[in-house]
Biopython code that builds the backbone (N, CA, C, O; Angstrom):
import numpy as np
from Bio.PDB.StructureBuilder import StructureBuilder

atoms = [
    (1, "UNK", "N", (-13.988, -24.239, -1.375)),
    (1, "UNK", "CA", (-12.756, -24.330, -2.132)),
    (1, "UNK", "C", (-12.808, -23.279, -3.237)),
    (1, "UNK", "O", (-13.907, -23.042, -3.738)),
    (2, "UNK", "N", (-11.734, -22.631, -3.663)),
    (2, "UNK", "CA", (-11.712, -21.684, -4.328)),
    (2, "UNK", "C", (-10.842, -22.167, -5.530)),
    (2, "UNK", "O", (-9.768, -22.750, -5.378)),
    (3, "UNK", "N", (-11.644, -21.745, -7.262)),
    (3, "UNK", "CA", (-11.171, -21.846, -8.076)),
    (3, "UNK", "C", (-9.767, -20.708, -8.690)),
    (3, "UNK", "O", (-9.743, -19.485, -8.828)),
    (4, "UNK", "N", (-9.024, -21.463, -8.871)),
    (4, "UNK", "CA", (-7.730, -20.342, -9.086)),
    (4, "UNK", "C", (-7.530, -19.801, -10.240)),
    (4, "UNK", "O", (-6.503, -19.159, -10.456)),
    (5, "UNK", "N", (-8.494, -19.977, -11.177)),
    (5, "UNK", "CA", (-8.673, -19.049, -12.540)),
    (5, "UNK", "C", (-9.658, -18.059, -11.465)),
    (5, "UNK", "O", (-8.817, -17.351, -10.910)),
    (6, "UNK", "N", (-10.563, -17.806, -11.100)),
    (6, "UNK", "CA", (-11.536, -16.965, -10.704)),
    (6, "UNK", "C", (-10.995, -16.366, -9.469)),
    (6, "UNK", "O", (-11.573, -15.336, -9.120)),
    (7, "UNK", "N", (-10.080, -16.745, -8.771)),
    (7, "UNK", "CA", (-9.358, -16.236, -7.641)),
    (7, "UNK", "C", (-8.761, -14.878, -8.316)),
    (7, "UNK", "O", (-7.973, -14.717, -9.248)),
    (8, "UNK", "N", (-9.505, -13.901, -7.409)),
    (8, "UNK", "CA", (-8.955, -12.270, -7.500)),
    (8, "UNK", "C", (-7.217, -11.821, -7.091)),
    (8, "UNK", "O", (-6.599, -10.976, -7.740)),
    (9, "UNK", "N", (-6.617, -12.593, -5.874)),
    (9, "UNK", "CA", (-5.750, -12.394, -5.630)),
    (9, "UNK", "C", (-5.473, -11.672, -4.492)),
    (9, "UNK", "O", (-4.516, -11.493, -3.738)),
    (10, "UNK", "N", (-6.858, -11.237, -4.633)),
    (10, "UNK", "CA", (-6.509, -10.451, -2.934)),
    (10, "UNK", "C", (-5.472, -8.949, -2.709)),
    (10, "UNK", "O", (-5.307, -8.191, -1.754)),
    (11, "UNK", "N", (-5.025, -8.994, -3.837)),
    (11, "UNK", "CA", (-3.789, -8.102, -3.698)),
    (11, "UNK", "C", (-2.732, -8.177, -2.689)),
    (11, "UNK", "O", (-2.345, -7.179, -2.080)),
    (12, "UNK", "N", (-2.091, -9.786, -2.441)),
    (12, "UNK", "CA", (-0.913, -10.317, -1.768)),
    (12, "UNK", "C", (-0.441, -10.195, -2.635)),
    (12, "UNK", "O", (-0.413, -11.116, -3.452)),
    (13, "UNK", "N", (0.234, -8.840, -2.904)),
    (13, "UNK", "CA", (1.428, -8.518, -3.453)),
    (13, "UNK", "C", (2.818, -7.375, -2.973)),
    (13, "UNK", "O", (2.399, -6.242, -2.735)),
    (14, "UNK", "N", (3.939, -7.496, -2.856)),
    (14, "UNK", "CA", (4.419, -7.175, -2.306)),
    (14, "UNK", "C", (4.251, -5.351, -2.945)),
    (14, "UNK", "O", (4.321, -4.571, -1.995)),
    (15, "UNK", "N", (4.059, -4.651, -4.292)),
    (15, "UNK", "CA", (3.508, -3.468, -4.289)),
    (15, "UNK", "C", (2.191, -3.243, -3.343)),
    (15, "UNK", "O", (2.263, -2.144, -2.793)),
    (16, "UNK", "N", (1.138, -3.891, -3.034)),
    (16, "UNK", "CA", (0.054, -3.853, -2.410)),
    (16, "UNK", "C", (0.394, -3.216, -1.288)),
    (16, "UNK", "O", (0.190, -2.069, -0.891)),
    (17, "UNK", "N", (1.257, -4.663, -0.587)),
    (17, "UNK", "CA", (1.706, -4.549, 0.850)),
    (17, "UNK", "C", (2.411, -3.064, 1.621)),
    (17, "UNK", "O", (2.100, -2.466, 2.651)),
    (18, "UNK", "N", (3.686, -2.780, 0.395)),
    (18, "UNK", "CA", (4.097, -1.151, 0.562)),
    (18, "UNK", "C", (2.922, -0.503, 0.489)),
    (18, "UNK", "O", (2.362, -0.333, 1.572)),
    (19, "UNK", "N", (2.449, -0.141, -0.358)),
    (19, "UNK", "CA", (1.212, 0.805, -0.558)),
    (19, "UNK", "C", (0.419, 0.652, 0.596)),
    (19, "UNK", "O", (0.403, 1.825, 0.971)),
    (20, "UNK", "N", (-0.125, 0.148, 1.267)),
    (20, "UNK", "CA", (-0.970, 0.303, 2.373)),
    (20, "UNK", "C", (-0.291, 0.392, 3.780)),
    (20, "UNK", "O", (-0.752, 1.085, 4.687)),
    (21, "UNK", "N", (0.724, -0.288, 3.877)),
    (21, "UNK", "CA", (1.873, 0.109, 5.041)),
    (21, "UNK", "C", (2.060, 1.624, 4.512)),
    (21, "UNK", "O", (1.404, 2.313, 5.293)),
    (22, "UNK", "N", (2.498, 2.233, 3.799)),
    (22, "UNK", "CA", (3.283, 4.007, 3.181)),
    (22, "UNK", "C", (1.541, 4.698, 4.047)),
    (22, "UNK", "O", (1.513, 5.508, 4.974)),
    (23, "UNK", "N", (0.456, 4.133, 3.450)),
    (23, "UNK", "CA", (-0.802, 4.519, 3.765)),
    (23, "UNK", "C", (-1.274, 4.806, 5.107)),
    (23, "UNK", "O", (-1.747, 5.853, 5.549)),
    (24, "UNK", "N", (-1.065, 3.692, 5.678)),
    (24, "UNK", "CA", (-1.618, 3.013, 6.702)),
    (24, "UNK", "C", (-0.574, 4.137, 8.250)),
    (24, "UNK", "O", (-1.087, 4.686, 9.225)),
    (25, "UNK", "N", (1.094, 4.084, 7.809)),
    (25, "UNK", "CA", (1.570, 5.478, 8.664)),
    (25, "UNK", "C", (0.805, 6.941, 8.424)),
    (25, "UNK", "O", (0.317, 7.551, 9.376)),
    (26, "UNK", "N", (0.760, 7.351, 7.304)),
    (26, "UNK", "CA", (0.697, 8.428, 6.978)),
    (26, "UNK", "C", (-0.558, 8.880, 7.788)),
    (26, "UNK", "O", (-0.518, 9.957, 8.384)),
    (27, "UNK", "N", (-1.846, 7.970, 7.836)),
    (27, "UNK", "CA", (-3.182, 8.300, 8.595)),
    (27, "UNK", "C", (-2.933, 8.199, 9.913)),
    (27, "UNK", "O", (-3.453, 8.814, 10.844)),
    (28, "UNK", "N", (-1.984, 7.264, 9.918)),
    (28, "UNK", "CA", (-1.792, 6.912, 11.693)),
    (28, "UNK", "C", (-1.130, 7.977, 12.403)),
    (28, "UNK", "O", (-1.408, 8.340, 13.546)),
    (29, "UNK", "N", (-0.122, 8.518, 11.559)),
    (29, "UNK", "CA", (0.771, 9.504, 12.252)),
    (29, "UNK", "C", (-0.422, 11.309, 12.510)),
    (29, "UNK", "O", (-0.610, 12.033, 13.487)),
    (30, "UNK", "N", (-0.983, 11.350, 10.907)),
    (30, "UNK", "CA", (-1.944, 12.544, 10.961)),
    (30, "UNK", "C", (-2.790, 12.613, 11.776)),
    (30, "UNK", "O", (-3.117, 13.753, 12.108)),
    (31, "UNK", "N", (-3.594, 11.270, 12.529)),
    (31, "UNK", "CA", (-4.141, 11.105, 13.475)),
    (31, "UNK", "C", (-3.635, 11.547, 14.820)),
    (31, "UNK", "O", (-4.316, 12.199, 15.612)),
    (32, "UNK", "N", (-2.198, 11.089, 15.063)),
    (32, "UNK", "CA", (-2.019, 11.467, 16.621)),
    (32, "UNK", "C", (-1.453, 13.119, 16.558)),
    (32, "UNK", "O", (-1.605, 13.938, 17.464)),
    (33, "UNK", "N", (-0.708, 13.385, 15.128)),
    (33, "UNK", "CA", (-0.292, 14.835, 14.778)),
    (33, "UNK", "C", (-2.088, 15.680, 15.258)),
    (33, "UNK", "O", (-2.187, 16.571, 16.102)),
    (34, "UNK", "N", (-2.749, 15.355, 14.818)),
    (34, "UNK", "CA", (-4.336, 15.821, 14.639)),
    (34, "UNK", "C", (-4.535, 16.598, 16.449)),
    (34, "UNK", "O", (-4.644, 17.771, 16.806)),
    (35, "UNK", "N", (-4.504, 15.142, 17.320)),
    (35, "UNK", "CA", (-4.374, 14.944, 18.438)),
    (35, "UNK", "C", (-3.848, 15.994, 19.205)),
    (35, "UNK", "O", (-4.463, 16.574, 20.100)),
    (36, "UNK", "N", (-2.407, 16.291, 18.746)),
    (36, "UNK", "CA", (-1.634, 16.853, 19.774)),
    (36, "UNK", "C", (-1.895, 18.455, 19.194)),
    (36, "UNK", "O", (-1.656, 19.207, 20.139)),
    (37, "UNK", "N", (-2.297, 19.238, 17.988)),
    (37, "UNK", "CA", (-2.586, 20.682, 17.297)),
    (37, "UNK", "C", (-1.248, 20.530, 16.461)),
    (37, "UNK", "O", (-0.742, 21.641, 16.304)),
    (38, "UNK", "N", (-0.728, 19.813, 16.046)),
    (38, "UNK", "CA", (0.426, 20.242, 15.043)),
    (38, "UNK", "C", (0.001, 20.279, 13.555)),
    (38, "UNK", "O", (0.578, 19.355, 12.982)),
    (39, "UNK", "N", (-0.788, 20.988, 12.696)),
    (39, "UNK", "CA", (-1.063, 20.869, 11.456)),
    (39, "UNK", "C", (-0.350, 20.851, 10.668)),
    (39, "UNK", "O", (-0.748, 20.461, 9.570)),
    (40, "UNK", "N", (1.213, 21.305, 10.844)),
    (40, "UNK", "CA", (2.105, 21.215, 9.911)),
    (40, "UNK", "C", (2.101, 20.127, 9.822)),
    (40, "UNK", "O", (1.758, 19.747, 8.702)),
    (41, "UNK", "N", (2.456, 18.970, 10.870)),
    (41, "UNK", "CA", (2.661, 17.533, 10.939)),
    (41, "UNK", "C", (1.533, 16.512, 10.365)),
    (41, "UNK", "O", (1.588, 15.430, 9.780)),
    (42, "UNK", "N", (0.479, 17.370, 10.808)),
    (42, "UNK", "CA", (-0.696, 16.986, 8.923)),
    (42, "UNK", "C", (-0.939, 16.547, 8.473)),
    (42, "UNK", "O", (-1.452, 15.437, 8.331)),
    (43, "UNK", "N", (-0.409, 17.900, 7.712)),
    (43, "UNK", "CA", (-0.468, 17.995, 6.279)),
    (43, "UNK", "C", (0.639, 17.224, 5.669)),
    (43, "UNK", "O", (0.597, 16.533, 4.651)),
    (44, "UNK", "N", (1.670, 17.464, 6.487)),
    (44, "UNK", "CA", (3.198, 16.342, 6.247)),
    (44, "UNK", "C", (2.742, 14.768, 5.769)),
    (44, "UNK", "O", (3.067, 14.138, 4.763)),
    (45, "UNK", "N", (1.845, 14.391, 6.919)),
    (45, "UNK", "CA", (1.244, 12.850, 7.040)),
    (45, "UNK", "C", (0.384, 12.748, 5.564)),
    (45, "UNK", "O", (0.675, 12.262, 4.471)),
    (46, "UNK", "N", (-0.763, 13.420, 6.066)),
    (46, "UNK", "CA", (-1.652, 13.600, 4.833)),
    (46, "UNK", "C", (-0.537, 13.458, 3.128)),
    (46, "UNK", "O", (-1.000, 12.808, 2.191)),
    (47, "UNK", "N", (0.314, 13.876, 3.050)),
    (47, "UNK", "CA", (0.805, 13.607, 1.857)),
    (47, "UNK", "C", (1.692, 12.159, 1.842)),
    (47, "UNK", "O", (2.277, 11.954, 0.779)),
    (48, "UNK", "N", (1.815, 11.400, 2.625)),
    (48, "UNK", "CA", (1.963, 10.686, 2.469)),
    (48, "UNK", "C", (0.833, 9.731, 1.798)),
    (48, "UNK", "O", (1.117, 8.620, 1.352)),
    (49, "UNK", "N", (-0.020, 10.087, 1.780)),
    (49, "UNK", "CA", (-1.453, 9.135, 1.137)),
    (49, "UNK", "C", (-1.273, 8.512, -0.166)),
    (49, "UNK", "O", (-0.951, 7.438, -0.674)),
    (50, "UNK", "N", (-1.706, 9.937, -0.530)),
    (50, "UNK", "CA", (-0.993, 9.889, -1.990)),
    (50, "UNK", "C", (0.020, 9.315, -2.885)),
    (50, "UNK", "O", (-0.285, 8.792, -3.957)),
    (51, "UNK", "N", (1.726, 9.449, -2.268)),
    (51, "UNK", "CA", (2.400, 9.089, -2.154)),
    (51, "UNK", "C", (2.609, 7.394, -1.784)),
    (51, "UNK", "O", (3.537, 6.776, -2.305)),
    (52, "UNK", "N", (1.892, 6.896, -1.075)),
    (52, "UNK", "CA", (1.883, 5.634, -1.063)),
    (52, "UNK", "C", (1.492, 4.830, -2.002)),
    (52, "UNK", "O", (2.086, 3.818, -2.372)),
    (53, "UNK", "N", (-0.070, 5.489, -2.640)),
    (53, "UNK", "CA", (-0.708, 5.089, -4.001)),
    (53, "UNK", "C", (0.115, 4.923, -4.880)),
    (53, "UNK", "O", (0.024, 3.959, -5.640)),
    (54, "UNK", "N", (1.155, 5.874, -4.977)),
    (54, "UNK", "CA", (2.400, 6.499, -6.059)),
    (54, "UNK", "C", (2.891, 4.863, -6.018)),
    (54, "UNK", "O", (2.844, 3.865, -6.736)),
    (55, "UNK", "N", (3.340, 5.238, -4.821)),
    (55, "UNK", "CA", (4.492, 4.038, -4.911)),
    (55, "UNK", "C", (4.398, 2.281, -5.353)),
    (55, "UNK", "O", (5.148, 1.431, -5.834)),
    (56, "UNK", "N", (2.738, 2.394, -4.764)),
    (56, "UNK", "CA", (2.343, 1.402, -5.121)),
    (56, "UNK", "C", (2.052, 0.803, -6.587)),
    (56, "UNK", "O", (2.004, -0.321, -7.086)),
    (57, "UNK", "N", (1.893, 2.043, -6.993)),
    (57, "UNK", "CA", (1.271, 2.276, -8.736)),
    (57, "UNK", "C", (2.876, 1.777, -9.119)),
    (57, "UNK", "O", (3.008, 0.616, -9.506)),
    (58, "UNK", "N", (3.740, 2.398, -9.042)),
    (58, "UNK", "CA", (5.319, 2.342, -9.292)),
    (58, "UNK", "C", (5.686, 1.007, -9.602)),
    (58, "UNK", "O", (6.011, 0.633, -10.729)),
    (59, "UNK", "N", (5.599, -0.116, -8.010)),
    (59, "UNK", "CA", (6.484, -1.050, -8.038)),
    (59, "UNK", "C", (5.279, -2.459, -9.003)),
    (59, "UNK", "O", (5.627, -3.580, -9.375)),
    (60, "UNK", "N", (3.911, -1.808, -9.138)),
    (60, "UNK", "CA", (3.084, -2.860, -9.835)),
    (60, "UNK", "C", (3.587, -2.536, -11.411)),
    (60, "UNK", "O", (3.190, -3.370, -12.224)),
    (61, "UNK", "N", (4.297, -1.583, -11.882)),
    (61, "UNK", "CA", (4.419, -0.991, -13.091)),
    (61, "UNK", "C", (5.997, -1.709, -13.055)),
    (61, "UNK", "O", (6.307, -2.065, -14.192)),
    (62, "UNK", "N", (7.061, -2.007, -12.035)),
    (62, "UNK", "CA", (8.308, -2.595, -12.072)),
    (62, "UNK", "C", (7.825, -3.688, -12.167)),
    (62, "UNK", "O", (8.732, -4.056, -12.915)),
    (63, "UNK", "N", (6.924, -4.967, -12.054)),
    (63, "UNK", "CA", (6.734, -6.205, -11.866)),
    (63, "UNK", "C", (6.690, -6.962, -10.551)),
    (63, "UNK", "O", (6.965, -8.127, -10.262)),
    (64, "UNK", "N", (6.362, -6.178, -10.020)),
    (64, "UNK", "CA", (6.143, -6.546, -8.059)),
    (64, "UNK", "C", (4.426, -6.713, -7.664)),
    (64, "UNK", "O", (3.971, -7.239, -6.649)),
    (65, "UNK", "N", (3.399, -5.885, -9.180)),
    (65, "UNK", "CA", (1.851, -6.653, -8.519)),
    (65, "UNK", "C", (2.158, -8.013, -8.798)),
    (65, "UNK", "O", (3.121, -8.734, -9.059)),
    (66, "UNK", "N", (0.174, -8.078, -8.528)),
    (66, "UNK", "CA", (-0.086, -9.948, -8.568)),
    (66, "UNK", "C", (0.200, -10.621, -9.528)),
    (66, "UNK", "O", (0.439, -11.817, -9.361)),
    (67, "UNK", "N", (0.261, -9.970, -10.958)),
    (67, "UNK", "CA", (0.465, -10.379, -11.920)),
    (67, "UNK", "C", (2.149, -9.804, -12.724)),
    (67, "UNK", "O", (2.418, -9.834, -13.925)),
    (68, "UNK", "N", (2.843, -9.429, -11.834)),
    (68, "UNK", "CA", (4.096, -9.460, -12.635)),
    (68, "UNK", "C", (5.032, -10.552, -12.435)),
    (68, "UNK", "O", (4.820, -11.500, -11.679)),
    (69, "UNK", "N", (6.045, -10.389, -13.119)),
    (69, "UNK", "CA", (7.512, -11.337, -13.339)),
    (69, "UNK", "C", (8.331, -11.511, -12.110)),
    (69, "UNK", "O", (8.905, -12.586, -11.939)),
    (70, "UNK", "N", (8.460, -10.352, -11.059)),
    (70, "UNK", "CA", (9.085, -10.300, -10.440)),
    (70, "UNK", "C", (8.088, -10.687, -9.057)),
    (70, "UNK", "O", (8.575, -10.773, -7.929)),
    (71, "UNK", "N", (6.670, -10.893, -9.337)),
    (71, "UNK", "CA", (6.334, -11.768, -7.616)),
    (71, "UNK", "C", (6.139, -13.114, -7.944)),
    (71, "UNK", "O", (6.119, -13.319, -9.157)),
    (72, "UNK", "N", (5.977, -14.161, -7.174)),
    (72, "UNK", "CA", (6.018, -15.371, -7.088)),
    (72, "UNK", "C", (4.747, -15.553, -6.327)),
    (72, "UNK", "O", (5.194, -14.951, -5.350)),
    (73, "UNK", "N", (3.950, -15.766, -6.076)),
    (73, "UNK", "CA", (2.929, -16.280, -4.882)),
    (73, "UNK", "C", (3.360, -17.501, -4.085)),
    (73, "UNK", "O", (3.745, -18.426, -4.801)),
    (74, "UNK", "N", (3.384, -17.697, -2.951)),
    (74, "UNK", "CA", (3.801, -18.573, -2.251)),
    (74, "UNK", "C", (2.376, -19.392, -1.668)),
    (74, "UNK", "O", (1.468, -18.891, -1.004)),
    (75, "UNK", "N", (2.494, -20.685, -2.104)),
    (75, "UNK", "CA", (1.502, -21.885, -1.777)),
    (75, "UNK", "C", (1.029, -21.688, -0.395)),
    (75, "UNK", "O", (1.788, -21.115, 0.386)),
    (76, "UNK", "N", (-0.134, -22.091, 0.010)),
    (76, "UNK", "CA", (-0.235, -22.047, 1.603)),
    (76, "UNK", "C", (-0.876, -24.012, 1.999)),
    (76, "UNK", "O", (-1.073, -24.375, 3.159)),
]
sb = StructureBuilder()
sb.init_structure("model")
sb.init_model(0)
sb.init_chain("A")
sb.init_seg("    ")
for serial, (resi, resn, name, xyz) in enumerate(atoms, 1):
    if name == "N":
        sb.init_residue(resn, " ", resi, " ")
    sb.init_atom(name, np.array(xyz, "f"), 0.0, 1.0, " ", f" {name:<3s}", serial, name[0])
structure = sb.get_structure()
């Protein structure tokens, strides 16, 4: 059983969730771009990395991390 003061959170948060989905294409796509010789298509992907971090940094700074106003955690 897990104490919920000491509970990390896991980062079930809906900034989290974008951020690693934005992530999670960007490698996937550079991977099969990689695959086929298109480096433009990349480097294209590849910046999405970054960019996901961004975004993620963004919507935890609007109140969408674990600890803002605007998420709720839902009971399981």
């Amino acid at each position: 059983m897990t104490n919920s003061i000491a509970d990390p959170g896991h980062g079930h948060s809906p900034a989290a969730w974008t951020a690693v989905v934005i992530m999670l294409v960007g490698f996937a796509a550079g991977t099969v771009f990689y695959c086929f010789e298109m480096p433009v298509l990349v480097a294209i992907s590849a910046v999405l990395i970054p960019i996901g971090a961004l975004v993620g940094w963004a919507m935890s700074k609007a109140g969408y991390g674990v600890k803002g106003p605007k998420y709720s955690p839902k009971a399981h």
